[in-house]
C-alpha positions in Angstrom: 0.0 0.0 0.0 3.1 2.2 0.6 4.5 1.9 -2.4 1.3 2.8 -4.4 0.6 5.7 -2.8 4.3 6.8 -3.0 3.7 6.3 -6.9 0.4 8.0 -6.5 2.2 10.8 -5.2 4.9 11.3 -7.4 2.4 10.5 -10.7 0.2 13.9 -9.2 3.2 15.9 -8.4 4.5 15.2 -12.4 1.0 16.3 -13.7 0.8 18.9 -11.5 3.9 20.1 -12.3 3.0 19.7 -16.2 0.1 21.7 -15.4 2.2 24.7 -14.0 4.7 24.6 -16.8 1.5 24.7 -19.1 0.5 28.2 -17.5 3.8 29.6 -17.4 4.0 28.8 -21.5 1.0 30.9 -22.1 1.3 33.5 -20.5 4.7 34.2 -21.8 3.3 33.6 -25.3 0.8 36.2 -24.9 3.0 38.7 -23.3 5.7 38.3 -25.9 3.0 37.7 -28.9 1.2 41.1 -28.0 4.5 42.8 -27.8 4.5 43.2 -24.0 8.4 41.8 -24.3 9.6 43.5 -20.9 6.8 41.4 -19.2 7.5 38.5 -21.0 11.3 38.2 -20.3 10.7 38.6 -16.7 8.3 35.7 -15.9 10.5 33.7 -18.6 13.1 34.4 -15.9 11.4 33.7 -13.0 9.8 30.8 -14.2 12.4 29.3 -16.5 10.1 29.6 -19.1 11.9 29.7 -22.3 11.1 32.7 -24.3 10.9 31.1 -27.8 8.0 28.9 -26.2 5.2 28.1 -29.0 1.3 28.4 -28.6 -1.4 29.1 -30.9 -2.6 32.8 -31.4 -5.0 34.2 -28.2 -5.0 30.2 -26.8 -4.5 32.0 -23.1 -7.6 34.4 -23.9 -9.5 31.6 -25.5 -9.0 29.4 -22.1 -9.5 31.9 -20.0 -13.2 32.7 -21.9 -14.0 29.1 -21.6 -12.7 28.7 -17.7 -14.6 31.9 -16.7 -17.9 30.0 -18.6 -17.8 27.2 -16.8 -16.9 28.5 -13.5 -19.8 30.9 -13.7 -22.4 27.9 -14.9 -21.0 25.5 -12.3 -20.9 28.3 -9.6 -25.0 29.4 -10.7 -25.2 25.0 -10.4 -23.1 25.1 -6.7 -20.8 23.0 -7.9 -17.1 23.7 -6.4 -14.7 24.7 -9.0 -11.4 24.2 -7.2 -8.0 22.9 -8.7 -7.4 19.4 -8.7 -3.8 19.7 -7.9 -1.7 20.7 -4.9 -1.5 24.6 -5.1 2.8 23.7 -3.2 3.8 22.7 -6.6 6.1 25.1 -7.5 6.2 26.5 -11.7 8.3 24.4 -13.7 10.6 25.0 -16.6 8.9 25.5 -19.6 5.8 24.0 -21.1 5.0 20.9 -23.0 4.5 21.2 -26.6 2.4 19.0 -29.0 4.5 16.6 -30.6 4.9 18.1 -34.2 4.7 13.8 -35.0 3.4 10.9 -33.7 5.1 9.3 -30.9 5.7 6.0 -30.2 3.7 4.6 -27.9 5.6 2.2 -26.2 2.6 1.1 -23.3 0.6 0.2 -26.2 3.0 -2.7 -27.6 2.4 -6.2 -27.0 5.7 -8.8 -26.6 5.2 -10.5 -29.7 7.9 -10.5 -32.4 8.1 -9.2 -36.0 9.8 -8.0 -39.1 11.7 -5.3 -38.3 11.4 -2.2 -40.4 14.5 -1.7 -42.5 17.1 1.4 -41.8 18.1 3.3 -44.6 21.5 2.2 -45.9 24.6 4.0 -44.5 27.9 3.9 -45.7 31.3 4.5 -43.4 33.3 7.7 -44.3 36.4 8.9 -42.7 36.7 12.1 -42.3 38.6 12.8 -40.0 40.9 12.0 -36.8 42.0 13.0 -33.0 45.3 12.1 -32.3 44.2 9.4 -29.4 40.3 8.3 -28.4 37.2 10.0 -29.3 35.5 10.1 -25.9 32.5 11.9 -26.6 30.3 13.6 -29.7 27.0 15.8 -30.3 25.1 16.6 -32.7 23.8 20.2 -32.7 20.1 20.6 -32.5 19.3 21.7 -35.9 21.6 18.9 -37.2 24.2 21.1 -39.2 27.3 20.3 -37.1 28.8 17.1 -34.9 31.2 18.4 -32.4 34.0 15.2 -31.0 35.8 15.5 -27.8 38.9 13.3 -27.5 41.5 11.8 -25.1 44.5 14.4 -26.8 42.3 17.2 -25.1 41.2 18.4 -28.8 37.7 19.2 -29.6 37.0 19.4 -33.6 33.6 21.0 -35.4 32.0 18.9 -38.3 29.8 20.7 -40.4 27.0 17.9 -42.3 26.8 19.7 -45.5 30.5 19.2 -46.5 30.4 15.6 -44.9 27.5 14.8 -47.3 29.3 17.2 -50.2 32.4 15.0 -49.7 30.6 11.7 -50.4 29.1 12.9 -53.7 31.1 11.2 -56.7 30.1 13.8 -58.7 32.5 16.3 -56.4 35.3 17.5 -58.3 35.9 20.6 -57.3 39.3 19.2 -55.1 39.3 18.3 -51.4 36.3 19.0 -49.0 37.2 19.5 -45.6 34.3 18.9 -43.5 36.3 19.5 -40.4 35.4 23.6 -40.0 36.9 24.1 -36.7 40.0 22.7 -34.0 39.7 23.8 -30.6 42.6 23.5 -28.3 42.0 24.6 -24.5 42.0 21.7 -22.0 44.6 19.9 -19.9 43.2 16.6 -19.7 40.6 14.5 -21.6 37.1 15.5 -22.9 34.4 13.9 -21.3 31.0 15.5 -22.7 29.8 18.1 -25.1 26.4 20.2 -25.7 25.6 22.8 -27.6 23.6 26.0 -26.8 20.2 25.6 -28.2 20.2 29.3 -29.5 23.7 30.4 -29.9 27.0 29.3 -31.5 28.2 28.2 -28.3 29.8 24.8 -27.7 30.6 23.6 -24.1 32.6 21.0 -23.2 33.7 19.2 -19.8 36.8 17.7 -18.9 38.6 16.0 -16.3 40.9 19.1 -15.5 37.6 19.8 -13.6 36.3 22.6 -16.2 33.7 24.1 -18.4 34.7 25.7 -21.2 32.9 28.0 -23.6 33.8 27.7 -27.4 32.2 30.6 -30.2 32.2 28.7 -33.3 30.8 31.5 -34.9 34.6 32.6 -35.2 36.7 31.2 -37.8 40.1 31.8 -36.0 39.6 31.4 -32.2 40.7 28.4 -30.9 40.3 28.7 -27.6 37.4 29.2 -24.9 35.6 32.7 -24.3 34.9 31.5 -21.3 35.0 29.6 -18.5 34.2 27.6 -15.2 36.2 26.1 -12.8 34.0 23.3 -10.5 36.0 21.6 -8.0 35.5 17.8 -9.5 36.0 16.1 -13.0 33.3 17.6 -14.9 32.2 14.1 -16.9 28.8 15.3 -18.4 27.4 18.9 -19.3 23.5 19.8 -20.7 22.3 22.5 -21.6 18.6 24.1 -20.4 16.3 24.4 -23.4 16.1 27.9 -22.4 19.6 28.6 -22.6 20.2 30.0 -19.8 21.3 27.1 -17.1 23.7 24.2 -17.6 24.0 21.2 -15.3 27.0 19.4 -15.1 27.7 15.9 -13.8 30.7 15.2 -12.1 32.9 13.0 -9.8 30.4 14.5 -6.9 26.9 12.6 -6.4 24.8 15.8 -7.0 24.2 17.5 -10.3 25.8 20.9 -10.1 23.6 23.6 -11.7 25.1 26.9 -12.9 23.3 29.7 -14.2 25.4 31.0 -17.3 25.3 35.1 -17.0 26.6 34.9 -13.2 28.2 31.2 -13.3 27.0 30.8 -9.8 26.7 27.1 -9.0 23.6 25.7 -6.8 23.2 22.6 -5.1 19.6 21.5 -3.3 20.1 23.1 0.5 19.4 19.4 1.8 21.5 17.5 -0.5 24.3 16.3 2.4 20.3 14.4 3.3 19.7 12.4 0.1 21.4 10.0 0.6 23.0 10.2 -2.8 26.3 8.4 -3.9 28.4 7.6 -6.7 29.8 10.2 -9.3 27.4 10.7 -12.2 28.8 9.4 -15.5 25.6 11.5 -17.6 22.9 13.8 -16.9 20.7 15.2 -19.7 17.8 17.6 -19.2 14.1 16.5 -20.9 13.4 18.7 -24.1 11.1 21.3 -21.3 13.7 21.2 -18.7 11.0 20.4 -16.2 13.3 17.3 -15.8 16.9 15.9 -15.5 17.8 12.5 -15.4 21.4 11.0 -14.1 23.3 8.0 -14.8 25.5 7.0 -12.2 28.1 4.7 -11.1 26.7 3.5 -8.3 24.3 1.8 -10.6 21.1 3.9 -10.2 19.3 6.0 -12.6 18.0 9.1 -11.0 15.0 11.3 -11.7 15.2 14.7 -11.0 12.8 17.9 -10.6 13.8 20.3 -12.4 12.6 23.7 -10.2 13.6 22.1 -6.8 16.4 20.3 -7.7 15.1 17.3 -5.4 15.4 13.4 -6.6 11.8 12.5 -7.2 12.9 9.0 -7.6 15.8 6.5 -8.2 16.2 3.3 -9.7 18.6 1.3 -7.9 20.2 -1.1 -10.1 19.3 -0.5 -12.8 21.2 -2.7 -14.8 21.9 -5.5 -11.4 25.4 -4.9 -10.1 26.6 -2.8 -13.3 27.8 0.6 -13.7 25.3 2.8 -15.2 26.6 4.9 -18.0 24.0 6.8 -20.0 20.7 8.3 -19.3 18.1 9.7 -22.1 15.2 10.7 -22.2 12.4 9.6 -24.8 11.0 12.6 -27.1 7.6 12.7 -25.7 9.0 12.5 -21.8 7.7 9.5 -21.1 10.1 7.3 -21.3 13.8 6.9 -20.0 16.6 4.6 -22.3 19.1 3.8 -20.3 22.4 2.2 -20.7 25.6 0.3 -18.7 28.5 -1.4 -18.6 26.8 -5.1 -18.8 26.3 -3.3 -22.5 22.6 -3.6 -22.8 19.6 -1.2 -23.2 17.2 -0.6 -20.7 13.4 1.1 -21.3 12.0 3.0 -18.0 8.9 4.6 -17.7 8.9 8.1 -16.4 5.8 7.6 -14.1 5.7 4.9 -12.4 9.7 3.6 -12.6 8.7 0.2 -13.8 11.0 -1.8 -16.7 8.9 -1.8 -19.8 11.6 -3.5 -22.5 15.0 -4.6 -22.5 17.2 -4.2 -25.9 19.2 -7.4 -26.8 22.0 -7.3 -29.3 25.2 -5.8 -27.8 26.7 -8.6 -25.7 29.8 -7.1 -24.6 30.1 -6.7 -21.2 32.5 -4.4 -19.1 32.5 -1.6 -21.7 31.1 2.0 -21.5 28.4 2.9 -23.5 25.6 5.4 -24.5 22.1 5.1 -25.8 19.7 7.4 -27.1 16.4 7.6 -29.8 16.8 9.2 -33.0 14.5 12.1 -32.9 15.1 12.7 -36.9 11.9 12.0 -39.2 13.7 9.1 -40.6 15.1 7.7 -37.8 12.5 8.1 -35.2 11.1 4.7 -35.3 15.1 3.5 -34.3 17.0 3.8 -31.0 21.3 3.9 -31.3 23.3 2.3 -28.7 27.0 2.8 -28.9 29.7 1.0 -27.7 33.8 0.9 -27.7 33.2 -1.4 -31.0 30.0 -1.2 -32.3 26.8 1.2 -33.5 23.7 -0.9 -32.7 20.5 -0.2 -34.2 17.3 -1.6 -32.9 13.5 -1.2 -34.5 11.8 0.4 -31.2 8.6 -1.4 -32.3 9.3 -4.6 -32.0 12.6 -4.6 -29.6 14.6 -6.2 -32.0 18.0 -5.9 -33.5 17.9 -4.0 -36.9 21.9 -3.8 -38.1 25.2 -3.6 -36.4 28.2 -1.2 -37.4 31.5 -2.4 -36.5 
């Protein structure tokens, strides 16, 4: 009975919370939208609301038309009109768009088997190479560049166009470089990269226990613009969608959050009390930053709010005995893919912290690894899982094992 209500509890704080972040989208759209932008920026602030947030034309006057309609008819009716959530709840992030496509609906799938849908045919290119390991790479969100972090301390900028210019036979025009920029700042390996989801900006964090701040905007600078020092090995970074906040996972058991313009770094006040251990090998935000989820050698996957900071729940071995490694989560939020060093692919849902599948295919065991969903139209339906050897693809539909790269 314990447990339930504990899951009871957590499911109404999340759609509470959801709820919140709702508001807070609206009315920042219709400040900004009727050109109120001084308003708008400053409950975007306080509410982390990011400012590029989309909702349809007059939707907050439109609700707020059909709220005030009912509330007067049930009032006339004496019926009580009060909110079914738990007023504590503080604002979240930012709000929860509708999926521009369909998501896959993984509570829906039964456990039988099937033909797997077939991935369009790729073909390996080299391009390019670091001088020891590649330890890390990211793809910027609109899918132009792919940044690569490496054991020599060198980070180098891809851009796609000249990547897919280079692979045309018809290309004749001499050598295409699609390596656009070098950056050389760090004294010790690369752990993790991000991009700014506005900006030219590139972060990067690395075991000489630092952030750094690349503008690839510029053509000759090679080193950061910026930086912060923490006091641990900095082995993951995210970015807020808004911009404005990074987290960064690091040899210590808490996520360090740092706001950006001020590089202050905050920690929950009663995070000596969590009971929290093991450095965090990952920690990425959702796509509304309402939530963060961690990957962490102590085995656990962690869920995270995103306003308080506070763990709203943790699997504990996650993957039995094994180091936990990566931590993603799905497009629509629902979902968490998580991976480890027994090498396989785990499928958590978000809600109720219950194992939905379990990805079979990469059998190597002791090795690091990452997982994540494709979130491009033609990849969407497929999930990536990378070890020190291999790319695995696998159909998300029927859990199976579509191609392996070696």
């Amino acid at each position: 009975m314990g447990s339930n209500h504990n899951n009871d509890n957590l499911e109404h704080k999340l759609q509470a919370g959801k709820l919140f972040r709702h508001v807070n989208s609206l009315v920042v759209a219709h400040l900004r939208d009727n050109n109120l932008n001084q308003a708008a920026s400053a409950v975007a602030s306080a509410t982390m609301t990011p400012m590029s947030v989309e909702a349809p034309p007059n939707k907050l006057l439109e609700l707020v038309a059909k709220g005030l309609a009912v509330d007067k008819d049930e009032t006339l009716r004496g019926v009580s009109t009060a909110v079914p959530f738990d007023p504590i709840v503080t604002a979240g992030y930012g709000s929860i768009p509708a999926p521009r496509a369909a998501s896959v609906d993984f509570s829906s799938m039964n456990d039988t088997k099937g033909p797997s849908k077939n991935i369009p045919k790729h073909e390996s290119q080299h391009i390019s190479e670091h001088k020891n390991v590649s330890r890390c790479a990211r793809f910027s969100p609109d899918g132009r560049f792919l940044a690569t972090g490496s054991a020599d301390t060198s980070i180098k900028l891809v851009e796609i166009a000249k990547v897919k210019q280079m692979m045309q036979p018809e290309a004749r025009d001499g050598p295409v470089r699609p390596v656009i920029r070098t950056f050389y700042d760090h004294q010790q390996p690369i752990n993790d990269l991000d991009f700014h989801p506005q900006n030219t900006v590139l972060i990067s964090g690395s075991k000489d226990r630092t952030i750094k701040f690349f503008d690839f905007s510029k053509t000759v600078a090679k080193r950061a613009f910026r930086v912060i020092q923490d006091t641990h090995n900095v082995r993951s970074v995210s970015f807020h969608p808004s911009g404005d906040y990074l987290l960064a996972g690091t040899d210590h058991s808490i996520p360090h959050l740092y706001d950006i313009n001020t590089f202050k770094c905050y920690l929950p006040p009663n995070f000596l009390d969590m009971g929290v251990n093991g450095a965090i090998n990952q920690v990425r935000y959702s796509s509304t930053g309402g939530m963060y989820v961690t990957a962490s050698k102590d085995g656990a996957i962690r869920l995270w709010d995103g306003v308080t900071a506070s763990c709203v729940r943790s699997i504990d071995g996650a993957h039995g005995a094994a180091e936990a490694t990566s931590a993603n989560f799905t497009k629509d939020q629902r979902y968490i893919l998580s991976s480890a060093k027994d090498s396989s692919v785990k499928l958590w849902e978000v809600g109720t912290g219950r194992l939905v599948k379990q990805y079979l295919g990469a059998t190597h065991t002791q090795l690091r690894c990452q997982v994540c969903q494709a979130h491009t139209a033609c990849f969407e339906e497929f999930m990536f899982h990378v070890t020190v050897f291999t790319i695995y693809f696998f159909d998300v539909h029927f859990f199976q094992l579509s191609i392996s790269i070696a």
